[in-house]
C-alpha positions as CSV (number, residue, x, y, z in Angstrom):
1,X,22.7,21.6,-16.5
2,X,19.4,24.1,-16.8
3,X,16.9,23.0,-15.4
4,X,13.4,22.9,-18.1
5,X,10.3,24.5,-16.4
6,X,7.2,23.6,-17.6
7,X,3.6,26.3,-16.7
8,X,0.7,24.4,-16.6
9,X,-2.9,25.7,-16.3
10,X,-4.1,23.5,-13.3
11,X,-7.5,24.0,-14.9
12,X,-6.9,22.9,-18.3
13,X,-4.0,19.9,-17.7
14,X,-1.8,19.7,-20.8
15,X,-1.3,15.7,-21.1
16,X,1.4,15.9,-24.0
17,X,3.6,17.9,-21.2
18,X,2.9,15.1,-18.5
19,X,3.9,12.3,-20.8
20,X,7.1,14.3,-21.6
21,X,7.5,14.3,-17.5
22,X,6.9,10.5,-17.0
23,X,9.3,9.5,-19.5
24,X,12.3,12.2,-18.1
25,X,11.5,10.3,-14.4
26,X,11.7,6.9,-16.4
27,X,14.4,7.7,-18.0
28,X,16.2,8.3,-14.3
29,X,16.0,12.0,-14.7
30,X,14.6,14.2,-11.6
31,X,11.3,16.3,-12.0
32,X,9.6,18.3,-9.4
33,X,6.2,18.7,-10.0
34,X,3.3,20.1,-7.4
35,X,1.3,17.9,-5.1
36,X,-1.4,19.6,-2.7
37,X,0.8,19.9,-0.2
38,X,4.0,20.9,-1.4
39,X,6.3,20.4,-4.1
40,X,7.7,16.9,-4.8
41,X,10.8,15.9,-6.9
42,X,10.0,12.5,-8.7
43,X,12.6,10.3,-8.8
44,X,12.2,6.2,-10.2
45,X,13.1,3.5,-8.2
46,X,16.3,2.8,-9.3
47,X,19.6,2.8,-7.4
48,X,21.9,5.3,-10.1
49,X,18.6,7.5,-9.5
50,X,18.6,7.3,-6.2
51,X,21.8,8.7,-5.5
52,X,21.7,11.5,-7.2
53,X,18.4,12.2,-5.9
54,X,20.5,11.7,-2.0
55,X,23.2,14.0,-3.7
56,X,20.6,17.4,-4.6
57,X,18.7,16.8,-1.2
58,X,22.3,16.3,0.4
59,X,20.5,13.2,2.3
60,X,22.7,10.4,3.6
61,X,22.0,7.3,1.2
62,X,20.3,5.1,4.3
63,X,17.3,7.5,4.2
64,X,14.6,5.8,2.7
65,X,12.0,8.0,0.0
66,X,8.0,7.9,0.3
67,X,6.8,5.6,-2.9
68,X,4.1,7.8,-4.4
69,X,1.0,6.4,-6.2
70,X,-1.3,7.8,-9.1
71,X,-4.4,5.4,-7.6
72,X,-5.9,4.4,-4.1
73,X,-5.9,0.8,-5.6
74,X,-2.0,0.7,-6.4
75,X,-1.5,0.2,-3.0
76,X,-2.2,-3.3,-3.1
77,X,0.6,-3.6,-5.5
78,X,3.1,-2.4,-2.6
79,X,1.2,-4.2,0.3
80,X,-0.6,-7.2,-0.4
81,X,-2.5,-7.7,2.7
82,X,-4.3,-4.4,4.1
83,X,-5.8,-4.1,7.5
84,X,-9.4,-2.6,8.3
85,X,-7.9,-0.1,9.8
86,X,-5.7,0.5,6.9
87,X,-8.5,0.0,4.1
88,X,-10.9,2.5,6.3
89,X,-8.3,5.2,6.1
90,X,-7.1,5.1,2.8
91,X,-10.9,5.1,1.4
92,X,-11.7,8.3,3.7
93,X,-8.2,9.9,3.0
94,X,-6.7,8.8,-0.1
95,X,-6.1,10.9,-2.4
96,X,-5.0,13.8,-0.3
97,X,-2.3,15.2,2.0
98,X,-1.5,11.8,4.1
99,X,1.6,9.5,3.8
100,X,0.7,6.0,5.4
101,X,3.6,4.2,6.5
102,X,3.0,0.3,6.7
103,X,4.2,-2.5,8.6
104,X,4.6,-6.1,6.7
105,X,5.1,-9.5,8.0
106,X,7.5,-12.2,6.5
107,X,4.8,-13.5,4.8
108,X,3.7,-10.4,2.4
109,X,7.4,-9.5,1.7
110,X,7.6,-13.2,0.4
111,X,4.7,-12.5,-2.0
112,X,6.3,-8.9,-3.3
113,X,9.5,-10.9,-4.3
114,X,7.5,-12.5,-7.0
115,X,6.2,-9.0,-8.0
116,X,9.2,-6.8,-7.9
117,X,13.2,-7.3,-8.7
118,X,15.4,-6.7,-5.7
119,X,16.7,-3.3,-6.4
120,X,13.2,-2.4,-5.6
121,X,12.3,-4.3,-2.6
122,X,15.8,-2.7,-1.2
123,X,15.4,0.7,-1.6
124,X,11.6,1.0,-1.1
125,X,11.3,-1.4,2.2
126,X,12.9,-0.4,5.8
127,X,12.8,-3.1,8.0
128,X,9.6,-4.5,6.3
129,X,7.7,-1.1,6.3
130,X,7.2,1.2,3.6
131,X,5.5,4.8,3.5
132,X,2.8,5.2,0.9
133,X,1.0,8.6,-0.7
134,X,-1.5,9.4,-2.8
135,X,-1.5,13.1,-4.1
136,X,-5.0,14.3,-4.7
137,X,-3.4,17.1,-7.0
138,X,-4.3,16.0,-10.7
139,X,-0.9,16.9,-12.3
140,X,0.7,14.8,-9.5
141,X,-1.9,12.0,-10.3
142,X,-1.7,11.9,-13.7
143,X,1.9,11.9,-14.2
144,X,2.1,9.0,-11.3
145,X,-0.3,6.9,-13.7
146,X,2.4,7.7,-16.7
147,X,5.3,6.6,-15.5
148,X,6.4,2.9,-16.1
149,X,8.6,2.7,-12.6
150,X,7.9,2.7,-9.3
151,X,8.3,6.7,-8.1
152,X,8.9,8.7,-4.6
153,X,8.8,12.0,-4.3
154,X,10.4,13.5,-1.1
155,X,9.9,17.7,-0.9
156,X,11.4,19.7,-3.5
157,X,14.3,21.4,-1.4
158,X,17.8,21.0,0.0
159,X,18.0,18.9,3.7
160,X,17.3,21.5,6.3
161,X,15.8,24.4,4.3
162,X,11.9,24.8,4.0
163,X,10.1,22.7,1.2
164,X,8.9,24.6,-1.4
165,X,5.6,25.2,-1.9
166,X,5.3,27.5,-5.1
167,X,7.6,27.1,-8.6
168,X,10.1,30.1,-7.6
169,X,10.9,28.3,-4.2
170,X,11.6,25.1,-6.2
171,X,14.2,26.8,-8.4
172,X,16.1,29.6,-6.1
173,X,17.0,25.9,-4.1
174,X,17.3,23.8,-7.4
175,X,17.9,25.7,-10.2
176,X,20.4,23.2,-12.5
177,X,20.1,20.0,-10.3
178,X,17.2,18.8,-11.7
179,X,15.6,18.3,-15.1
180,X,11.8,19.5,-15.5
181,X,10.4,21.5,-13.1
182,X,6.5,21.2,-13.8
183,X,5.1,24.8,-12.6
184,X,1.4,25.0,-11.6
185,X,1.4,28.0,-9.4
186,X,1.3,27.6,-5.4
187,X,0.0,24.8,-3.6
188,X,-3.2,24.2,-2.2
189,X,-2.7,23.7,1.4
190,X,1.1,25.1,1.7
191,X,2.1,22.5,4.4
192,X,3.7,18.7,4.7
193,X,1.3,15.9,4.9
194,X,1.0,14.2,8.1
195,X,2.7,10.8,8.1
196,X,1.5,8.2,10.4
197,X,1.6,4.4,10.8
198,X,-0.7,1.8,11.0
199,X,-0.3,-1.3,12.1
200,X,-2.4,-3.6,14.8
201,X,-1.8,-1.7,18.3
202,X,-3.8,1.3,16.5
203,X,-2.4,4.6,14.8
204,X,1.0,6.6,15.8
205,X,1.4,10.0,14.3
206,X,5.3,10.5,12.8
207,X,4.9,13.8,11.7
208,X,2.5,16.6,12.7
209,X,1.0,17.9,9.3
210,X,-2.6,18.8,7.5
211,X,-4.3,15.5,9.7
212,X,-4.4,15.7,13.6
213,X,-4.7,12.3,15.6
214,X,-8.6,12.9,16.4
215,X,-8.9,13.2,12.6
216,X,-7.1,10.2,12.1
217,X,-8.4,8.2,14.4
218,X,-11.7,9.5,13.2
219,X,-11.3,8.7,9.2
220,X,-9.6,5.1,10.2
221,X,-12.8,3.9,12.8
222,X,-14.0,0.4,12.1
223,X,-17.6,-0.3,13.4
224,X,-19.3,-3.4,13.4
225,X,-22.7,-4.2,13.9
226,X,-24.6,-7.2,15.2
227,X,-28.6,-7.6,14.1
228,X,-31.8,-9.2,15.1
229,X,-34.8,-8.6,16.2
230,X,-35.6,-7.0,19.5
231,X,-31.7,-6.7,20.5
232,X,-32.0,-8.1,23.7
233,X,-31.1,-11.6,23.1
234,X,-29.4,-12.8,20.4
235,X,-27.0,-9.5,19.0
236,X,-26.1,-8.4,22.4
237,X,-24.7,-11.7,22.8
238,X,-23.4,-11.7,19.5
239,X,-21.8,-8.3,20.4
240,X,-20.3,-9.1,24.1
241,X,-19.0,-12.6,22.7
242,X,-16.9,-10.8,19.7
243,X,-15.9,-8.2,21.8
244,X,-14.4,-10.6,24.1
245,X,-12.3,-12.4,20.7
246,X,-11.6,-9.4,18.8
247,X,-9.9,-7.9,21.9
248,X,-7.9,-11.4,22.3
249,X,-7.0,-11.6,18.5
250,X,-5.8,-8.0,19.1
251,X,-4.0,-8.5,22.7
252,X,-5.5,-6.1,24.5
253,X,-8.4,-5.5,27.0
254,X,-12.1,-5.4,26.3
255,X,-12.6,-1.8,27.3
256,X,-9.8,-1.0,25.0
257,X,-11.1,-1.6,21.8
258,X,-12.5,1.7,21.6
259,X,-9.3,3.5,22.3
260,X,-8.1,1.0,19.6
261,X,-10.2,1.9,16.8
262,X,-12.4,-0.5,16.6
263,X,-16.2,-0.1,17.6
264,X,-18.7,-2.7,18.0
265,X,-22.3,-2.2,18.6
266,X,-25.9,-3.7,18.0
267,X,-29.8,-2.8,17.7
268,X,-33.3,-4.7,16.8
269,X,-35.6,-4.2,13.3
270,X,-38.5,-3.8,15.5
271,X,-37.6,-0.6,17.1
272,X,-37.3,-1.3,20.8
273,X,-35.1,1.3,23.0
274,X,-33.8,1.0,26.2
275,X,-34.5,-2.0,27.2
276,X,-31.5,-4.2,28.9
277,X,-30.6,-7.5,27.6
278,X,-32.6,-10.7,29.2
279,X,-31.4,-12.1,32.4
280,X,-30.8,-15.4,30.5
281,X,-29.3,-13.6,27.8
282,X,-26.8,-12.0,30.4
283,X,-26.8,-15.6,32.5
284,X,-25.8,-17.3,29.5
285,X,-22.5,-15.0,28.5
286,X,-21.5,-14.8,31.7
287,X,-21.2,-17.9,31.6
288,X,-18.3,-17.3,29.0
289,X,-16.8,-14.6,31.2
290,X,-18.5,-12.1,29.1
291,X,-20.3,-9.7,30.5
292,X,-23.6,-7.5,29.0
293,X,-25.1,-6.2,31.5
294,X,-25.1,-3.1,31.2
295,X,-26.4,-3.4,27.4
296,X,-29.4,-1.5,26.3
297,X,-31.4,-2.0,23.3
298,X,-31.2,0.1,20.4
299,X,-33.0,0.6,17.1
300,X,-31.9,-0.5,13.5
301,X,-31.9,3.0,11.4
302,X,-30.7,3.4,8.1
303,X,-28.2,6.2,9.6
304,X,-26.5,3.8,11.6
305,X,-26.4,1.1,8.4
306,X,-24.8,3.4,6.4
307,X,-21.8,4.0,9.3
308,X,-21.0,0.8,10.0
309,X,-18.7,-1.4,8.0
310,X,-19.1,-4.8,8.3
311,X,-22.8,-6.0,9.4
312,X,-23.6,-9.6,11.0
313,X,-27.1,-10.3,10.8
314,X,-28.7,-13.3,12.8
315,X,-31.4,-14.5,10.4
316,X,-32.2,-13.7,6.2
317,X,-35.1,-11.1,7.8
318,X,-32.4,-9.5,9.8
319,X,-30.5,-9.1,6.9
320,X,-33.1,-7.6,4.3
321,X,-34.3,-5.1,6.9
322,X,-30.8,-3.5,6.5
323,X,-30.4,-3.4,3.0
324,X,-33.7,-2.2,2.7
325,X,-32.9,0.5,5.0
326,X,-29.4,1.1,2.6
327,X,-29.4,-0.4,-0.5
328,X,-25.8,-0.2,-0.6
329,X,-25.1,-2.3,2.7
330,X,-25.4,-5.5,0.3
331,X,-21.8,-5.6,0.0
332,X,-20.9,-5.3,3.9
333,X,-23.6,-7.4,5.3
334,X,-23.7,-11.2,6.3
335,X,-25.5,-13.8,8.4
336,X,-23.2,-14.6,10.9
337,X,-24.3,-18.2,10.6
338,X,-23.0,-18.3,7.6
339,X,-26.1,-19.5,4.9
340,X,-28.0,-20.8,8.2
341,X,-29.8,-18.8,11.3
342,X,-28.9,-18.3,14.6
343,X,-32.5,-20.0,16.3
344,X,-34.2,-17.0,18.2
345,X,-34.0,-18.5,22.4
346,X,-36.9,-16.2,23.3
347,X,-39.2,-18.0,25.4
348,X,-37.1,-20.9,25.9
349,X,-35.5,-22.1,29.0
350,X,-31.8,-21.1,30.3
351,X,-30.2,-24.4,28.7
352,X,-31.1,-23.1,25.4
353,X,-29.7,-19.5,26.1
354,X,-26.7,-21.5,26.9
355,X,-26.9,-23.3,23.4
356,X,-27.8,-20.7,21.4
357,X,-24.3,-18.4,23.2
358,X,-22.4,-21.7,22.3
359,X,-23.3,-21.4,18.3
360,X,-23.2,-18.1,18.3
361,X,-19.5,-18.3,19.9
362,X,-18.2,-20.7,17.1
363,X,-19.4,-18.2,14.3
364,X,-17.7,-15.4,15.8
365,X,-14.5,-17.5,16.2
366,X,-15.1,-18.1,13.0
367,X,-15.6,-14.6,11.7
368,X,-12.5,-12.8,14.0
369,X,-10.5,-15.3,12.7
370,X,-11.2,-14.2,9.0
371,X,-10.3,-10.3,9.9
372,X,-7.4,-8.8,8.5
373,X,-5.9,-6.8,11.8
């Protein structure tokens, strides 16, 4: 068989070439074309396809291929509920030089059955886990929005030899195994992409590769922010309180949640610094076996709107004061009461500290219990 070699000017994409691509992968053939990393050879999701893809990498056929994706939003196609970690990651990484390899439960695998035959779910899911990319290299993305059937792309060379990362590698390995070679000079970053999975207990690198861990832990951050008005009653309690149910949803310790990826802070609209939370404020969650006192108030800046990702706000003011401070934050930012207000205790006596912890405890139960971990 020769193999066809298509040059494309990375610049100036010829479509009518990528169509011809899609429908040679759809059709079961093999095609390397370039990602940013390396070279990838696309291969359907089909068992006849499969094999001979195992047969030109001389991989044993329980080795299981990265499904590759034209789109961040495809994902959801492959797993149907996605963690904050997850989400946070793929929006700061995706598209680019990261495979994600995700853990399902029971549950999700039972709603993919409805979406995909079984030949799929077989040879794309490992023991309910399945390693996603998203190439940030055009060619790569527009021939991944082509093709009608689910694609992977392992690195375009034989088991054991280095992937190749411009079109003359590609062919001195595998020159008459495949179909199309799609040439588009060398690739950008000349190295594999990191592969790491997510799941609950936090990030764990597979392979070393364009993203270290700090990186990582870095782009997949969740911060959370509690506001009201002077922060040094109600969102410090707010914050201690769903610190203390995060880290049990989570199974882990309180000072841990850090370490975890998960980052949960507060401040006050009216510009107060440094003070510490009231003694009734503290009296009151320690009370819960939560424990604030070493809190110091902060200030509401638009800087530190714009960072976080999900917002709880304590009254309508609260609320308006961020998205006046980021317009944006509209879409990330709730009372934590729900339509209602958490009453400001200020001024009051302990037994309504105590009250006010209680309702505030029953929203965050409330709230943790709606996070996708």
């Amino acid at each position: 068989m020769e193999t066809k070699v298509i040059k494309l000017d990375a610049e100036n994409v010829d479509s009518k070439m990528i169509s011809e691509a899609a429908a040679v992968i759809d059709e079961g053939g093999l095609v390397v074309f370039p990602t940013e990393t390396v070279y990838g050879i696309g291969c359907r999701v089909k068992s006849d396809s499969l094999a001979r893809l195992d047969d030109v990498k001389g991989r044993s056929a329980d080795k299981y291929y990265t499904l590759h994706i034209g789109r961040n939003d495809d994902v959801e196609k492959y797993v149907p509920i996605l963690g904050l970690k997850a989400k946070k990651l793929i929006r700061n990484a995706w598209p680019g030089p990261l495979t994600v390899v995700f853990e399902l439960d029971r549950k999700e695998i039972d709603i993919l059955r409805y979406n995909f035959d079984g030949e799929v779910l077989k040879n794309l899911y490992k023991d309910r886990s399945i390693g996603i990319r998203c190439p940030e290299n055009l060619i790569a993305s527009m021939l991944l929005q082509q093709t009608k059937n689910p694609v992977v792309a392992p690195s375009a060379n034989i088991k054991d030899l280095s992937p190749a990362v411009q079109a003359d590698q590609v062919l001195e390995q595998l020159s008459g195994k495949i179909d199309l070679l799609l040439d588009a000079g060398p690739c950008k970053y000349k190295q594999s992409s990191t592969v790491v999975k997510i799941g609950k207990k936090g990030l764990e690198v597979l392979r070393p590769g364009f993203y270290s861990k700090e990186e990582l832990d870095k782009l997949s951050q969740v911060k959370f922010l509690f506001v009201c008005t002077g922060n040094t009653c109600r969102s410090p309690m707010a914050e201690g309180i769903f610190r203390k149910y995060l880290a049990e949803k989570l199974q882990c310790n309180v000072d841990d949640l850090d370490k975890m990826g998960y980052k949960i802070s507060s401040a006050g609209i009216i510009g107060s610094v440094g003070y510490p939370a009231s003694p009734e404020a503290v009296a009151a969650c320690a009370a819960m076996g939560v424990d604030i006192k070493a809190h110091r108030s902060k200030a509401l800046s638009g800087e530190l709107v714009e960072e976080s990702d999900i917002v709880f706000a304590m009254e309508r003011i609260h609320r308006d004061r961020v998205i006046a401070l980021d317009s944006k934050a509209s879409d990330k930012c709730w009372l934590l009461a729900d339509n209602t207000g958490i009453p400001d205790p200020i001024g009051h006596p302990q037994e309504f500290y105590y009250n006010c912890a209680k309702l505030i405890e029953g929203f965050v139960q409330q709230r943790v219990g709606e996070l996708k971990i």
